[in-house]
N, C-alpha and C positions, 0 to 999 in steps of 0.2 A: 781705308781703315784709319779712323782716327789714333797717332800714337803719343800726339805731347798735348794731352787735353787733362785739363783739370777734374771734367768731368767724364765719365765711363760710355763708350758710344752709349746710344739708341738701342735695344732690344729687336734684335734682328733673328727670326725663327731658325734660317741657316744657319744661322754661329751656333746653335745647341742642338742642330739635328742630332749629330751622331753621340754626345754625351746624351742627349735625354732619351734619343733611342735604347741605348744600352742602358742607362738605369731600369727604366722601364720592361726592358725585355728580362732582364736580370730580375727585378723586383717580383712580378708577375712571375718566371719561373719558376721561384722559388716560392713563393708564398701560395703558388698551383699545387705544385709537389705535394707541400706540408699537408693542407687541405685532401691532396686524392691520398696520402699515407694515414690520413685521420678516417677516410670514408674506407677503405683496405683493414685498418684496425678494429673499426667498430663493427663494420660487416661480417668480421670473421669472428669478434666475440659475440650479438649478437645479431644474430643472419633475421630474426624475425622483422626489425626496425627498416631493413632496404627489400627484402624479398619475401613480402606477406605472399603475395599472389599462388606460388606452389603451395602453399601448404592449405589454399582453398584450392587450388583448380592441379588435377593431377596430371591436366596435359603437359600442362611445363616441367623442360629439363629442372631438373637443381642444380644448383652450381655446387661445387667441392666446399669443402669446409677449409680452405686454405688462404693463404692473405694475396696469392697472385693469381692462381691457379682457372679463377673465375673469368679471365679475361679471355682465354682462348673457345671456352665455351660459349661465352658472350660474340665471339667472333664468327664462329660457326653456327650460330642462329639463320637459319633462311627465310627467303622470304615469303612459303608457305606458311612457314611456324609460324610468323609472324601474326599474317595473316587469322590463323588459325587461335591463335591466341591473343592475340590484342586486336584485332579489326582491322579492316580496312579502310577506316580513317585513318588510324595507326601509321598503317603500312604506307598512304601516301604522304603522310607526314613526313614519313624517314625518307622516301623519294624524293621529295626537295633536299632535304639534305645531301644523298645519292649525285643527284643533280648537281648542286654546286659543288662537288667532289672534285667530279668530271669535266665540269666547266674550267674550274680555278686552276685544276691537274692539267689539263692542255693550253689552259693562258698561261700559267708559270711557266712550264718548258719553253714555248715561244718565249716567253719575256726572256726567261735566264740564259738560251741559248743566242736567239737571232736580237732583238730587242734592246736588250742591255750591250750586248757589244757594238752593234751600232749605233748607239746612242754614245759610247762610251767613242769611239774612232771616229764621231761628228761634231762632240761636243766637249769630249774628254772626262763626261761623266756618266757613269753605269746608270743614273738615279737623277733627276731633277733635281733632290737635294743635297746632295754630296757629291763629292768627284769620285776616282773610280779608287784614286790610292785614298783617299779617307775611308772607305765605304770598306777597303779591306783591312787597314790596318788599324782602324777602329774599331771595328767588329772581332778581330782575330788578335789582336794584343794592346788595343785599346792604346795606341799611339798616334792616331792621328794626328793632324795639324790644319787648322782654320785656314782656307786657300783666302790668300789675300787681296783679291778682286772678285766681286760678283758681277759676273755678266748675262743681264737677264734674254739680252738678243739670240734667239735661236738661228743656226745653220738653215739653208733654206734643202738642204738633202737631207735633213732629220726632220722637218717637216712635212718631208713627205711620204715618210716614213711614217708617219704617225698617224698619216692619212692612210696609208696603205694599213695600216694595223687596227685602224678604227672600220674598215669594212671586215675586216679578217676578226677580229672580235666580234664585232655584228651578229656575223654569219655563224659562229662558233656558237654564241649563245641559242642563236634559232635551232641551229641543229639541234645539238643536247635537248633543247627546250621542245620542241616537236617531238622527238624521240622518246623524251620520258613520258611526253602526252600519251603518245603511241599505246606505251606500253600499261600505262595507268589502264586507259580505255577498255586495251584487251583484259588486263586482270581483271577489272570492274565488271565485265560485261560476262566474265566465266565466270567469276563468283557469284554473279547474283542471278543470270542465266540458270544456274544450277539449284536454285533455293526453289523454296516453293510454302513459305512462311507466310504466317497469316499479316503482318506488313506487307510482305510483296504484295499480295492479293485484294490493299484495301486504299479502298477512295475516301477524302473527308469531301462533302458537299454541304455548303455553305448557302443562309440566303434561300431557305427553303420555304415556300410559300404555305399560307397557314391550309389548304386544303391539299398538302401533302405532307402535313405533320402526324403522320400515321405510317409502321414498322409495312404493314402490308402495303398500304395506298403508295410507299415510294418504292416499294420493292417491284409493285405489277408498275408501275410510271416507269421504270430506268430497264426493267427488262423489256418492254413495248418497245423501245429505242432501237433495239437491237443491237448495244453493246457487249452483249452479255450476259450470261446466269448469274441470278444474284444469289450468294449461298445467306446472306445474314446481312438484316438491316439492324444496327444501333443510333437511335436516337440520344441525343443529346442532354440531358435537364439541368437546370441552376441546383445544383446540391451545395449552396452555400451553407442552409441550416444545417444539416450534416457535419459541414468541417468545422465548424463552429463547436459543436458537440465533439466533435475529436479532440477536437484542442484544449477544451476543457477536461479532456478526460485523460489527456497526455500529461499537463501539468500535477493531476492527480497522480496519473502514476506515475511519474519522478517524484514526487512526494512520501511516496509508499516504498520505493525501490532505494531510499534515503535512508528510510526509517528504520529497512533489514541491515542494510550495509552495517548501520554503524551501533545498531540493538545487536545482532550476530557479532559482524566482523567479518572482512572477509581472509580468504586464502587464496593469493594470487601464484600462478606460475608461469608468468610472463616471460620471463629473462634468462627460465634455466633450459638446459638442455631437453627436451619434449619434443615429442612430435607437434603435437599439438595446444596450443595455449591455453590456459582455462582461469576462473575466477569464482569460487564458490565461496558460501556462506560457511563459517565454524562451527560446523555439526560433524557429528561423529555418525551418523546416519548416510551423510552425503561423501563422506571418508571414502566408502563403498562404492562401487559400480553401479550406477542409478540404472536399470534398462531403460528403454525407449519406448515411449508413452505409459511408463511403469510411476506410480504416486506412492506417496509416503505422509504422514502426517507430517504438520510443520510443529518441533515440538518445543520444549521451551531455553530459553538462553540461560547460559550461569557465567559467572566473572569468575578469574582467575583462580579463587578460592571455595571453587565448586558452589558456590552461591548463587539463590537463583536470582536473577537480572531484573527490577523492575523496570514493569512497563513504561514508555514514555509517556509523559503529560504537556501541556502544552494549551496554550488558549489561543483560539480560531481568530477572536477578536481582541482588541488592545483591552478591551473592561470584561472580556468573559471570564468566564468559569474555566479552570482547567481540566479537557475531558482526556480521556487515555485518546493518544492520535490513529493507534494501530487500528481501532475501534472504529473514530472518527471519519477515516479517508478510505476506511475499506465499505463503509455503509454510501458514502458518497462513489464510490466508483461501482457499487452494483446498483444504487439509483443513474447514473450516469451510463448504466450498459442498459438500463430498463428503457430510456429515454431513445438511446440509438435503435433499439430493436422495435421502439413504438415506429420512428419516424420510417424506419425502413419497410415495414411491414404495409407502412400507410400507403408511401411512392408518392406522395403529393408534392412533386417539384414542378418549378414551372419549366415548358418546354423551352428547349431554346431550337434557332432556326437551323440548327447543323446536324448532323449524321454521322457515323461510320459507315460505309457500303464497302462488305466483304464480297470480293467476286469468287467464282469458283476458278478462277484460271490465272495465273499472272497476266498473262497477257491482256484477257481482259481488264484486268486493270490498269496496264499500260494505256492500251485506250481508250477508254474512260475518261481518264485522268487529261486526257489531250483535247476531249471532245468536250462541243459547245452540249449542253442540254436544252437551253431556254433558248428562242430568239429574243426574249427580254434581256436588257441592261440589268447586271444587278441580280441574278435570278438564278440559281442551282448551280452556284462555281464550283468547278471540282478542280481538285488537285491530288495528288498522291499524300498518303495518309502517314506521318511520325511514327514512331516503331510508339507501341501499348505502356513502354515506361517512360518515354519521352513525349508524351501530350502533356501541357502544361492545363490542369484541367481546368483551374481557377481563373485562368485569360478565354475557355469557350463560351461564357456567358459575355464578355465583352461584346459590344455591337462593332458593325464596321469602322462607322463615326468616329468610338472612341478610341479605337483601335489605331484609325488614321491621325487623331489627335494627338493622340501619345507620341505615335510616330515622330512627327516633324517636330512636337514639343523637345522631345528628347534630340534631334538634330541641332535645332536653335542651342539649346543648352549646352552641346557639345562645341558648337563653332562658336558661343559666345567665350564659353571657355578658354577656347585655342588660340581666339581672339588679345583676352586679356593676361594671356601667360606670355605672350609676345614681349613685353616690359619684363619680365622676369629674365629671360631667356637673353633678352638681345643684351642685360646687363651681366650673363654667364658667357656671353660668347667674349665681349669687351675684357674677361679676363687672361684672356688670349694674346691681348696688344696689351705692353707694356704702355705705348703712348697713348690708347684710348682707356685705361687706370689714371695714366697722370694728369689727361682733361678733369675727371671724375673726381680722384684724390690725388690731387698736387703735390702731398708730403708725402705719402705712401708707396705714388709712382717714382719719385726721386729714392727712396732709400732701396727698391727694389732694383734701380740700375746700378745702384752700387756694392749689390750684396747680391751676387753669382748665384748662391747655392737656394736664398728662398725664391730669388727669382725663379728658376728651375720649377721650384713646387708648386709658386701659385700658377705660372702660366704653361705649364707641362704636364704638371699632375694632376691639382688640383680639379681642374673642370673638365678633366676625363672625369673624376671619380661623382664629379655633383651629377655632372652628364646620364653617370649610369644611375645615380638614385631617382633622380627623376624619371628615366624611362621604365625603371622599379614597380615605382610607386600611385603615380598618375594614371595607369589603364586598370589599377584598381576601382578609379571612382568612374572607369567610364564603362566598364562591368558593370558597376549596380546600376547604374545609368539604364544601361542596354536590356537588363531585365523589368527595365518596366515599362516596355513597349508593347507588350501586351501580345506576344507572338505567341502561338498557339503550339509549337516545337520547339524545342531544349537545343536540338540540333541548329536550329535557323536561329535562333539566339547565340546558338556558337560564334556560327557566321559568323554573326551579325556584330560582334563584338571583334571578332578578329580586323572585319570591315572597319569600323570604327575606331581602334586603337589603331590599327595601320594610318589612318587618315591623321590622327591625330600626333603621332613619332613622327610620320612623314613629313605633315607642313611645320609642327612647332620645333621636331627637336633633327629635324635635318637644314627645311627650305629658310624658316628664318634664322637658325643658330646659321647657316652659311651665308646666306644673300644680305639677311642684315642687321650684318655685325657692328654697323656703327650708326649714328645717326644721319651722315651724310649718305649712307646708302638708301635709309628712306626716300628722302631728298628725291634722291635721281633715280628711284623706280618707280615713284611717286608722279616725276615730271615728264619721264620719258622710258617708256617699258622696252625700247629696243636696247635696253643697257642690259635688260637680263642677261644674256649670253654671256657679253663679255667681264661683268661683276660675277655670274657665277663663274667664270674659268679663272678669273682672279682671284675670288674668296677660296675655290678649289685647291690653286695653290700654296696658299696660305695657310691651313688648313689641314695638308697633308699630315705635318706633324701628328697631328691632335689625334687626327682618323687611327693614323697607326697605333696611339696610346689607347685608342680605344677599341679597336680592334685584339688586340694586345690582351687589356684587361678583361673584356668582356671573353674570349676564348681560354686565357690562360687560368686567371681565379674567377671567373663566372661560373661557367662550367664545373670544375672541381665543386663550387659550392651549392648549384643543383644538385650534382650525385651526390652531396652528402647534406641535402637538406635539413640544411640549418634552420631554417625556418621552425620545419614541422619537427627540430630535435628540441628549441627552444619553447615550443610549447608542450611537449613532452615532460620536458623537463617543470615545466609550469605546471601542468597539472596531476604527474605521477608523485613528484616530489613537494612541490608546496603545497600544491593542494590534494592531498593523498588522502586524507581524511573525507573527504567531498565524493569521493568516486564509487562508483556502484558496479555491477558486473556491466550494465547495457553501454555505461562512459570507459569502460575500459576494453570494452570486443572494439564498440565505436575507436577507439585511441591507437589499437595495436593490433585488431583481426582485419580492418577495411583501407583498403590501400587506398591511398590519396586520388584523389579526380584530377586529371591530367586535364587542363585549359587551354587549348588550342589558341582560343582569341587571346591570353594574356600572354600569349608564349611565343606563337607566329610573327607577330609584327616587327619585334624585333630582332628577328631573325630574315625578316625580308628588308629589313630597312639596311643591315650590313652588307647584304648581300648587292644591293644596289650602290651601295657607297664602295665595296671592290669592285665592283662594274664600272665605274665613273673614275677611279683612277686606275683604272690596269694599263691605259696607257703611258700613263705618265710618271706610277711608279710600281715596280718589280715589289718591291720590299711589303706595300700594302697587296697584294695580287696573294705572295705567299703566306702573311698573315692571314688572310680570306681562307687561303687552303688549308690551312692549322684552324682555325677555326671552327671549319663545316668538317673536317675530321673528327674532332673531337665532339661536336655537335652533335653527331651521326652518333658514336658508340653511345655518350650518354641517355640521350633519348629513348635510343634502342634498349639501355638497361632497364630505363625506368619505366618503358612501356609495356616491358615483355615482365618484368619482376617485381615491381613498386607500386606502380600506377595502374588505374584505369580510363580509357576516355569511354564514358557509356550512353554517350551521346552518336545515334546513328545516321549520319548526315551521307553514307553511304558513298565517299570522295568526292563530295561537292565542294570540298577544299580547293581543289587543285584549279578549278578557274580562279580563284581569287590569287592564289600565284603568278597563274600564267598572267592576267593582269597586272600585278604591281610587278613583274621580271619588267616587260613589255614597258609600263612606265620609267624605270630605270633606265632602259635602254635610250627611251627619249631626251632623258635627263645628259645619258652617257654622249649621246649622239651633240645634241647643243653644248653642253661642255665642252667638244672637244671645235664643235663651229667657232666658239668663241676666244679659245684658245688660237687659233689660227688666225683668225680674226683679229685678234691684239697684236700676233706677231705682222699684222701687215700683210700677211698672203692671203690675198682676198679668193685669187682661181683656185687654191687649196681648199678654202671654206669653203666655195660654192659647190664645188667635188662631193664635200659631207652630208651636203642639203638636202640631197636625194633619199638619204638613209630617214630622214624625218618621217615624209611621209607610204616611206616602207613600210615601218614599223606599224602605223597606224594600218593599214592593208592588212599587216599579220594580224592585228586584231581583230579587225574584220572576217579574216579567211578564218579563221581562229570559231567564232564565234558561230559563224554560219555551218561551220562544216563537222567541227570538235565539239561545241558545248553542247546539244542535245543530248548524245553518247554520256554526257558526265553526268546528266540529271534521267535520264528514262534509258532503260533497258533493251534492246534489240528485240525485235518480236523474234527473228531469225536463231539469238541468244536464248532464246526463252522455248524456241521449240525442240535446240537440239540440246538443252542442259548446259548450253556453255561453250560446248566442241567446237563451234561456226566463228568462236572468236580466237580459238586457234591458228595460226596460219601455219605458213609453209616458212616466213621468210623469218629467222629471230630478230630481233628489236638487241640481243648483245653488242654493245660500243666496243668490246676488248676487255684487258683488264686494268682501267682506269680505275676500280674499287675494287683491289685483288682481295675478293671474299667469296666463298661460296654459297651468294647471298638466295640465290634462288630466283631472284627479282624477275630477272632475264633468261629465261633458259631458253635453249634448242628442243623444237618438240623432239621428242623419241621416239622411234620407228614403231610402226602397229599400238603407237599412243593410241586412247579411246575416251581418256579422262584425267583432267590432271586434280581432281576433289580428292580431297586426302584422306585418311580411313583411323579411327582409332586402334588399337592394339587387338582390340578385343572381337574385331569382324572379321568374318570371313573375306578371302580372297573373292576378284572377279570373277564369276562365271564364266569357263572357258565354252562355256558353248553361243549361238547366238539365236536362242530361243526367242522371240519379242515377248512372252509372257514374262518369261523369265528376265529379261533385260530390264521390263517396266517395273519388274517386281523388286529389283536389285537396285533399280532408280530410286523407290523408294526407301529402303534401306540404308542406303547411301551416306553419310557420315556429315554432318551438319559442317556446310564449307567456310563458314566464316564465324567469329564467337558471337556476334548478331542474332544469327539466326537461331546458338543453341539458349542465348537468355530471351528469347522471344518462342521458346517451344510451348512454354503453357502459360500465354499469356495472353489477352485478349485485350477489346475495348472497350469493358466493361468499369462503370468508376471504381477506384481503388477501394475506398471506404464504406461500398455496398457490399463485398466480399471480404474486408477487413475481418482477421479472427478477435473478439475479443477477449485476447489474452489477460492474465493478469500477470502485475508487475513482475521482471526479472532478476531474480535474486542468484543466478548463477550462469556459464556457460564454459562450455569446453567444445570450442571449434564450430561446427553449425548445430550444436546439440542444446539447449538449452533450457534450464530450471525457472518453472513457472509456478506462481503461486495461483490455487483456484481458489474464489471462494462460493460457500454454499450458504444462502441466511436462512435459519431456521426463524421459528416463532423468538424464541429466548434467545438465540447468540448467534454469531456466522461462524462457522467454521471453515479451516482450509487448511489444506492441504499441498504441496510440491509435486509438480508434473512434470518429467524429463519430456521433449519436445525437437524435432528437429524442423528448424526454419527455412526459408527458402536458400537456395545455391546461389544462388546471382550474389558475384563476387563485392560489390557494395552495397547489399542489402543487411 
């Protein structure tokens, strides 16, 4: 330690762990708090803004009208309910969370019991970067003192220790990480064992040759096969004209639905105490109890002064005439309903070469779905068919060609991207070192070593916080990106986006913000790739600091400011308040009746990328391990709130999440695994590193064994599961770890004795049949209580195009909950007239 220098040492990350720790932790706790007592205040004045969902769907509990009270119910959620009301996408969502619960819960104990004291009795430090008396009296009265030698040489008996702890983590993750497989599989394979929905039971066939572009001609082709009864063949056609016409008739009626709003007025009751929320027009007509499908004349407006209201005027074109618009837009939207019921009536679209095939069985369509049809290339590909709201209908007229074009277009695009952020990034990690600032700016890096407290902010604070707006911000554009690939399921877009923002956090805002942080690391990874190892266990340690601020931040006010979705309050606030004048009934049910879309892809990646980053230091330090398990804690409850009472995900990908996890865990581990080779490796203990080596290509094995034996089960349903409704993925033996997540989550349960079905039942059915009649048991099958919320928004829905069955409504001038006031009209010879029609629209909670 420099002490008679003129100038202030060098910027050395050690001399400010435990002060920038403690700010940080401090900062972050406090500003968490503030933020979860803002989402606690406003939940409890109005409860409509975080838990739309009960007041559409009556399966869900309600939570109390109290400012705490919510949380012990939130806790007592199972994970049938879950299940049963958010899906089971949902459910394996929170499962990774689960998962790293129980990971980080049996890595901390190790670390805080065995780990940190021998670390502490070999080295005299609890932590890599502190000693054992900083680490407590820094944390616990904030008197530490800077130890006045660093010595970076490690004990060669804590090295081996480290080694021994690098299999014992290994192993620890495989476990949990097979265990939750285990238990995903079984759930997955009884929940959908047990459906028996028109999804289950349906093939898309692709590539169909033009002499079996006929409902009959491939219905007799695919049952000659011998796969199976076909119950219903849908054919495919280009309904471009169609939507085209929708969309002209949409703008219209936002035009019309404009005109009532602000000719009436409306009467909103959003905010007050209600059951139910509503938004009508200032009639004294509609004052009253409208029944349902009951009309009324629409009659005429008066201003404040009982005066009657004139009509609006307005000219179409910049030099027309001014004609009355009521008039106007409603003579264009019953020519515009003549035009759609011409084309429909016609059917004249051009075929395209794909299908729906509805089987009569699931099973049959399991296999189906497995089986070659054609010995051609190229010729009647099947696959299992996207739930009836998730076909993206506008991408089935795409050909293969282009389909595959898009593809790899939208690849290039992305690594060209990831490519050129590289320069951005490797100039935000460089805020890190003081002395890679003072290469860069020489007067800046000088004033920063001499002034303590900003140094602190820019290289402590600051590029934690740029850190998190970039990983914010960025898988924004690679979302829009990913929906123009031309995928034919909303679901596989999910994926596919979750795929693709994980790829893109992973290499730009972990591999290069660590490996290369300065320009000399190019250099030498550049000239010789065996340096990876030992640059990453170097930048690792380096680095520590940062991880934990960001770990820190991201769990303590990340979080809080999810649950109280600031986002979607700030646009709220945008358009109830500023633009209050602008809104209509259909932008206000839209605003405050339909709960936010929960996005997997923009949500998941960064939630696997921490996860991997406490993976890769749990050896090395305690203090990130138990930040990891505050994290994935808090993780878990939020999520769980906003999946089960906020949000919906309606996209039914049916747990085909959960290999992209177990994939990027497994890549982590490689990471965790080399890291730690390298790390021994700098210390000089070459028989120590070569000990690690083995665990490399372990890992890659588990993938392997992984893939061969587990991912089928994630994507197709057990025929076995499909004959006994589910029962056969029962077993005998539980998949419960203890209580590592002391909740009564349901996730895991012990079968129960003379169990026979664990499909849940709403309030309102009858109990099982205590006899075991088979009529009566297949009859009860039927019966039986829709097991997942999939299957109950897929009960009257089909693969029919939306817009052939489209009602056309006219414009919406009111609503109260799924009830809502429609204007009809009728054109006579001389004038149209119309009328107001109370209406109740579909259930499906984002509809």
């Amino acid at each position: 330690m420099l002490e008679n220098s003129d100038e202030p040492p060098l910027f050395d990350p050690r001399r400010q762990t435990q002060t920038l720790f403690k700010v940080q932790l401090y900062f972050c706790s406090i500003l968490g708090l503030v933020i979860f007592l803002t989402f606690c205040l406003v939940r409890y004045k109005f409860p409509l803004l975080y838990s739309v969902r009960p007041y559409r769907n009556k399966m869900i509990r309600r939570l109390p009208k109290s400012f705490l009270g919510w949380l012990k119910v939130l806790h007592s959620i199972s994970g049938d309910e879950i299940i049963q009301v958010a899906g089971l996408d949902a459910y394996v969502f929170l499962c990774f969370f689960r998962m790293g619960i129980r990971i980080f819960c049996t890595m901390t104990v190790a670390g805080l019991l065995v780990l940190s004291p021998v670390r502490y009795l070999l080295t005299g430090k609890f932590d890599k970067e502190m000693t054992g008396l900083q680490l407590f009296y820094g944390v616990m009265t904030g008197a530490a003192k800077t130890p006045a030698r660093h010595d970076d040489s490690e004990p060669t008996g804590y090295l081996v220790v480290c080694t021994i702890f690098t299999y014992v983590f290994t192993a620890t993750v495989f476990f949990f990480l097979f265990k939750e497989t285990l238990h995903i599989i079984k759930t997955r394979q009884r929940c959908l064992g047990s459906q028996r929905s028109v999804t289950d039971r349906t093939i898309v066939i692709s590539h169909i040759p033009d002499s079996l572009k006929d409902e009959e001609a491939l219905k007799s082709h695919i049952e000659t096969l011998g796969v199976g009864n076909v119950e219903k063949v849908t054919l495919v056609y280009d309904y471009t004209k169609l939507r085209n016409l929708f969309d002209r008739r949409t703008k219209i009626m936002r035009k019309l639905e404009q005109l009532y709003s602000n000719y009436y007025g409306l009467e909103t009751r959003i905010f007050k105490d209600v059951e139910t929320p509503s938004a009508k027009l200032k009639l004294d007509l509609l004052s009253q109890e409208l029944d349902l499908d009951a009309s009324v004349p629409l009659p005429k407006a008066y201003d404040s002064k009982n005066r009657e209201k004139k009509r609006p005027l307005g000219r179409i074109t910049a030099f027309g005439p001014k004609v009355d618009l009521f008039d106007y837009y409603c003579g264009e939207l019953i020519q515009m309903d003549q035009k759609i019921m011409v084309v429909r009536e016609k059917g004249d679209f051009k075929p395209i070469p794909s299908a729906f095939v509805t089987m009569d069985s699931v099973s049959d369509a399991q296999m189906a779905a497995q089986a070659l049809f054609s010995p051609k290339a190229f010729q009647l590909i099947t696959c299992l068919a996207p739930a009836p709201l998730d076909v993206n209908w506008d991408n089935l007229h795409l050909s293969s060609k282009s389909v595959f074009i898009r593809k790899n277009i939208v690849e290039l695009i992305i690594i060209a991207f990831s490519i050129l952020l590289i320069i951005p990034i490797r100039y935000l990690s460089s805020l890190l070192n003081v002395n890679a600032i003072k290469r860069i700016w020489p007067e800046f890096g000088d004033y920063l070593i001499k002034h303590e407290i900003l140094r602190t902010i820019v290289t402590g604070i600051l590029p934690t916080y740029l850190f998190t707006l970039i990983n914010i911000a960025l898988p924004y554009v690679i979302s829009f990106l990913s929906n123009l690939q031309g995928l034919v399921s909303k679901g596989d877009v999910d994926l596919s986006i979750t795929r693709k923002n994980f790829m893109y956090i992973f290499f730009n805002l972990f591999l290069v913000f660590t490996l290369f942080g300065t320009l000399s690391s190019y250099k030498a990874l550049l000239t010789d790739t065996t340096k990876i190892a030992p640059l990453l266990a170097t930048s690792i340690k380096s680095l520590s600091l940062f991880y934990i601020d960001l770990i820190l931040l991201q769990g303590l006010v990340m979080f809080p400011v999810k649950l109280l979705q600031a986002g979607d309050l700030a646009y709220i606030f945008w358009e109830y308040v500023l633009r209050h004048s602008w809104q209509t009934p259909r932008s206000y049910r839209d605003l405050f009746y339909k709960p936010a879309i929960f996005e997997v892809g923009l949500i998941l990646p960064q939630h696997l990328l921490i996860f991997i980053i406490t993976i890769i230091y749990s050896v090395i330090s305690t203090k990130i391990l138990t930040s990891g398990l505050v994290y994935f804690v808090l993780g878990y409850y939020v999520y769980k709130y906003q999946l089960v009472y906020s949000m919906v995900h309606p996209y039914h990908s049916t747990g085909k999440l959960w290999p992209i996890v177990f994939h990027r865990v497994c890549l982590g581990m490689l990471f965790f695994q080399l890291q730690m080779l390298g790390t021994l490796a700098l210390e000089q203990s070459f028989v120590l590193a070569a000990l690690v080596v083995p665990l490399l290509p372990m890992t890659v094995v588990v993938i392997l064994f992984f893939n061969r034996n587990y991912l089928p089960l994630l994507f197709y349903i057990a025929l076995d599961a499909i004959k006994t409704s589910g029962e056969s993925a029962e077993t005998d033996d539980s998949d419960e770890l203890g209580s590592f997540l002391s909740s009564p989550d349901g996730a895991a349960r012990k079968p129960r004795p003379g169990r026979k079905s664990v499909v849940m039942r709403t309030p309102s059915e009858s109990p099982s049949p205590s006899h075991t009649d088979p009529e009566a048991l297949s009859a009860h099958v039927l019966r039986k209580r829709r097991s997942t919320i999939d299957e109950a928004r897929e009960a009257c829905q089909s693969y029919i195009y939306p817009l052939l069955k489209e009602q056309l409504d006219g414009p919406w001038v009111g609503f109260e909950g799924d009830e809502i006031d429609v204007v009809r009209y009728y054109a006579t010879e001389s004038r149209i007239v119309s009328d107001i029609v109370r209406q109740k629209i579909s259930s499906i909670e984002y509809d």
